[in-house]
N, CA, C and O of each residue as an XYZ file, in Angstrom:
276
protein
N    -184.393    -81.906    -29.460
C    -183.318    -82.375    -30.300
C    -182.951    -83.813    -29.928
O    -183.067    -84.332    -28.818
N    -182.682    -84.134    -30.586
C    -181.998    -86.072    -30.767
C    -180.365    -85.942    -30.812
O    -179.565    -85.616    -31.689
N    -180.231    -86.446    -29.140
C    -178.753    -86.157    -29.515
C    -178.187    -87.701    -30.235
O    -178.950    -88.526    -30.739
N    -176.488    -87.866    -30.128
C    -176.127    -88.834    -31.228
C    -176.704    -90.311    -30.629
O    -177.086    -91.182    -31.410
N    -176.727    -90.508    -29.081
C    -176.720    -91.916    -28.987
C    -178.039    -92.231    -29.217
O    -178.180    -93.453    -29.193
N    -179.265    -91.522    -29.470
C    -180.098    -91.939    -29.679
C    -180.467    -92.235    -31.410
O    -181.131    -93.132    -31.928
N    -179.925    -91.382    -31.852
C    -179.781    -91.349    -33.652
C    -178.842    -93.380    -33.526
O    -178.678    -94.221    -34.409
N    -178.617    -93.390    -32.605
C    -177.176    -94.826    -33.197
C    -178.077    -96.010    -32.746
O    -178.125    -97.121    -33.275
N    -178.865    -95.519    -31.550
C    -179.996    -96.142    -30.752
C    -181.851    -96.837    -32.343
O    -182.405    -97.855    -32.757
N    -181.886    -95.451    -32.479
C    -183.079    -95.802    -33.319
C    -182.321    -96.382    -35.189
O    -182.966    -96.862    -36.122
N    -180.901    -96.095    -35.132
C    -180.629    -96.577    -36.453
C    -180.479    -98.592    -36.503
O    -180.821    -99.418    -37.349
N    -179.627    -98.740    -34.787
C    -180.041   -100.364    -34.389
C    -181.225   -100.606    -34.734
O    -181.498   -101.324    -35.697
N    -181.937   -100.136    -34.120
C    -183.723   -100.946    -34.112
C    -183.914   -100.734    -35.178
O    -184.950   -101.365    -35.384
N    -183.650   -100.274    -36.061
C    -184.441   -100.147    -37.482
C    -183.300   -101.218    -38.276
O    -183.791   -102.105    -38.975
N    -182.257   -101.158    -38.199
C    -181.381   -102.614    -38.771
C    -181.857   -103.686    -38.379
O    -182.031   -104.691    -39.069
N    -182.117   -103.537    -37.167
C    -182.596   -105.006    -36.299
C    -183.840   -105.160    -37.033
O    -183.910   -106.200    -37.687
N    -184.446   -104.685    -37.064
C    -186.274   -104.954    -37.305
C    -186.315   -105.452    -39.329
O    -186.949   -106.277    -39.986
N    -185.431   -104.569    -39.598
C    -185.187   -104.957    -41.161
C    -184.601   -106.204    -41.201
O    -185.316   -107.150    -41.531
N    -183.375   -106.405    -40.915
C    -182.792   -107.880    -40.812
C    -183.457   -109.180    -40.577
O    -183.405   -110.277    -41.133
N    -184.246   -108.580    -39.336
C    -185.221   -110.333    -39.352
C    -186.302   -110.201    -39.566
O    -187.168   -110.688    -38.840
N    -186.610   -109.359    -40.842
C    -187.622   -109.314    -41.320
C    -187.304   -109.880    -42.747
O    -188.066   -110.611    -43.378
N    -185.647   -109.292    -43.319
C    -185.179   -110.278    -44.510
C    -185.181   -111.341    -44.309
O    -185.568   -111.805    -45.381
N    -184.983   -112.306    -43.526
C    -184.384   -113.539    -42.812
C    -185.713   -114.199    -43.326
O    -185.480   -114.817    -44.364
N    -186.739   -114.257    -43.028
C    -188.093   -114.510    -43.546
C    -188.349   -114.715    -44.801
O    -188.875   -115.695    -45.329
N    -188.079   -114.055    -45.116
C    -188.372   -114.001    -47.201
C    -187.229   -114.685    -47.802
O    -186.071   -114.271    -47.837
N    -187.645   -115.674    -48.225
C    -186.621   -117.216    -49.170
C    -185.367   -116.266    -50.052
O    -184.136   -116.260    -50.037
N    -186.401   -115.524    -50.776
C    -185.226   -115.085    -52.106
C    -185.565   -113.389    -51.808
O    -186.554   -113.184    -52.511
N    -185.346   -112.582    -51.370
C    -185.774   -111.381    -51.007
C    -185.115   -110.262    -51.817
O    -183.937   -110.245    -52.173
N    -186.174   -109.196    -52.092
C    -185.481   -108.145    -52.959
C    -186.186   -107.079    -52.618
O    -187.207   -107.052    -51.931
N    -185.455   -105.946    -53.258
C    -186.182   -104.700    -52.493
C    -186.428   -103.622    -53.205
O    -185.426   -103.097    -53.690
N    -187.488   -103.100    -53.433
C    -188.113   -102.041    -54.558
C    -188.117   -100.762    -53.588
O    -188.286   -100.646    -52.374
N    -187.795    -99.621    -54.886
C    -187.983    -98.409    -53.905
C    -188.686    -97.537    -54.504
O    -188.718    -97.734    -55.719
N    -189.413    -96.426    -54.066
C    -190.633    -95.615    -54.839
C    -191.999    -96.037    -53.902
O    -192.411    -97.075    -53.383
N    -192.408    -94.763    -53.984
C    -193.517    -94.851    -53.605
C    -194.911    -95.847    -54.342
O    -195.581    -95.377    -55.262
N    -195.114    -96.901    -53.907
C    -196.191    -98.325    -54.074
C    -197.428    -98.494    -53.383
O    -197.423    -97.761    -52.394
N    -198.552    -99.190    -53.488
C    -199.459    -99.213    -53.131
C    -200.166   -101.071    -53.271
O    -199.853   -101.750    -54.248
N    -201.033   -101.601    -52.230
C    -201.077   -102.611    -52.918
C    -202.760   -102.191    -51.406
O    -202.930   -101.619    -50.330
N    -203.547   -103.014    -52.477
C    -204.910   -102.719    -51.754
C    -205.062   -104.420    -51.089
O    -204.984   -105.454    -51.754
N    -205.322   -104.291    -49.431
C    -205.295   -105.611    -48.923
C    -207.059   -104.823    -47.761
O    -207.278   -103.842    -47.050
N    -207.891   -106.127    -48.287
C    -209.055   -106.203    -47.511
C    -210.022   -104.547    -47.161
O    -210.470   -103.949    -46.183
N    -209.970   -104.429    -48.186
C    -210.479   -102.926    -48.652
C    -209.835   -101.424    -47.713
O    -210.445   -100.417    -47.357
N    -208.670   -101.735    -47.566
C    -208.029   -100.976    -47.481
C    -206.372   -100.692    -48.316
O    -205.685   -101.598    -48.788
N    -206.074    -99.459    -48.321
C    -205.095    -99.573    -49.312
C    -203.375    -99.159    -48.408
O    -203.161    -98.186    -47.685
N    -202.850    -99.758    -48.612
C    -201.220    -99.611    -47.761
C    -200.380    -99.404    -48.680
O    -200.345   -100.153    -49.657
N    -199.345    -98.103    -48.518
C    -198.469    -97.873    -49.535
C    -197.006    -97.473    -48.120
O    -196.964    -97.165    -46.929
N    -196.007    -97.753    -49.292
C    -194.623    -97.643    -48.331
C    -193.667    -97.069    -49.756
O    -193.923    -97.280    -50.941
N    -192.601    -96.350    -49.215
C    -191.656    -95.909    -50.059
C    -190.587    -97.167    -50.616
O    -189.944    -97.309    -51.657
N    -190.752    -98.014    -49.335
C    -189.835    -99.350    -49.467
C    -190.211   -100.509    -49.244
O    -190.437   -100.696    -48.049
N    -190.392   -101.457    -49.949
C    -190.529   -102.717    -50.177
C    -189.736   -104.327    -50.244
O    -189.181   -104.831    -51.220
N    -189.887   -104.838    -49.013
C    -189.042   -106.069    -49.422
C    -190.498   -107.097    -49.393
O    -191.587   -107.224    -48.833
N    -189.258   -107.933    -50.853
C    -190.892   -109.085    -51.302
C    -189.758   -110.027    -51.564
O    -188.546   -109.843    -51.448
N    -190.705   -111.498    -52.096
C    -190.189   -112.366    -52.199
C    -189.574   -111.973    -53.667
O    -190.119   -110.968    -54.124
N    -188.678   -112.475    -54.412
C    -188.337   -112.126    -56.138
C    -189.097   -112.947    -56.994
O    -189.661   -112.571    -58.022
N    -189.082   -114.702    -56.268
C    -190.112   -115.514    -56.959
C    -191.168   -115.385    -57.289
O    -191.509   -115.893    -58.357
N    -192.301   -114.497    -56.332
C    -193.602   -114.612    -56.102
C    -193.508   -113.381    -56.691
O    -194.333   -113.457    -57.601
N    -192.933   -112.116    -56.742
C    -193.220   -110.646    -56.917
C    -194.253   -109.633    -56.144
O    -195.294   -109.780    -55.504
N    -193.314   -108.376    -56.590
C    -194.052   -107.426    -55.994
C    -195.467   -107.370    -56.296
O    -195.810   -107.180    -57.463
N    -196.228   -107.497    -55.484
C    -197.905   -106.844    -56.000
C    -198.224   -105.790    -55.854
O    -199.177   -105.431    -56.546
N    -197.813   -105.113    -55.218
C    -198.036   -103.865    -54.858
C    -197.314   -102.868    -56.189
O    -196.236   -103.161    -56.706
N    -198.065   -101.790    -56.550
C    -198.321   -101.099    -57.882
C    -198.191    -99.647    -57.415
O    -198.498    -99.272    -56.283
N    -197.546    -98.597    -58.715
C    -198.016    -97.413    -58.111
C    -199.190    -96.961    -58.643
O    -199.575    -95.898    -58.158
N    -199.872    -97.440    -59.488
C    -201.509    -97.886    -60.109
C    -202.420    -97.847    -59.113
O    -203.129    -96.841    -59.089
N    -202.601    -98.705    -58.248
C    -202.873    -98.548    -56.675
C    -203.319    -97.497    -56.421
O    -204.487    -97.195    -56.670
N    -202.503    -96.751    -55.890
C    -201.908    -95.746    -55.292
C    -203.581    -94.708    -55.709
O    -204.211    -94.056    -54.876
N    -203.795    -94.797    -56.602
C    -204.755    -94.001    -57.397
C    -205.760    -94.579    -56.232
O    -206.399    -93.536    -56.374
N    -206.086    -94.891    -55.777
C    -207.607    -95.529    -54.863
C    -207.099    -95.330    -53.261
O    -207.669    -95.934    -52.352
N    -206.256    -94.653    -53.080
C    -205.847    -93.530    -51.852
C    -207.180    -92.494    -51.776
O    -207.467    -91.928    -52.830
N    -208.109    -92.181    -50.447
C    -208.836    -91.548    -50.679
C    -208.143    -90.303    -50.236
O    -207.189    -90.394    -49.463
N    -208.599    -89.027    -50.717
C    -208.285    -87.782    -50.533
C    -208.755    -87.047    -49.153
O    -208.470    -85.866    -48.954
């Protein structure tokens, strides 16, 4: 079991790690749903997405289809 200070422990690091990871991206926005975007013949999908808004999301749930089974 996970008691609370560690739930308050891993909810920091995951704010922390998100935050200066926004800090990075100029105009940043954030898509949610399961996505897929195929980089160097492999394919990476996440439920959550932060991208630039200018440049856009590339990542597709179209994609997603070239997940091998």
């Amino acid at each position: 079991m996970i008691n609370m200070n560690m739930k308050k422990l891993i909810a920091t690091l995951f704010a922390i790690v998100f935050l200066t990871s926004a800090c990075s991206v100029k105009n940043p926005s954030l898509a949610y749903g399961k996505k897929c975007m195929v980089e160097d013949e492999q394919v990476v999908y996440s439920y959550v997405w932060l991208f630039d808004s200018e440049s856009g999301l590339k990542a597709t749930k179209e994609q997603c289809s070239q997940i091998a089974e």
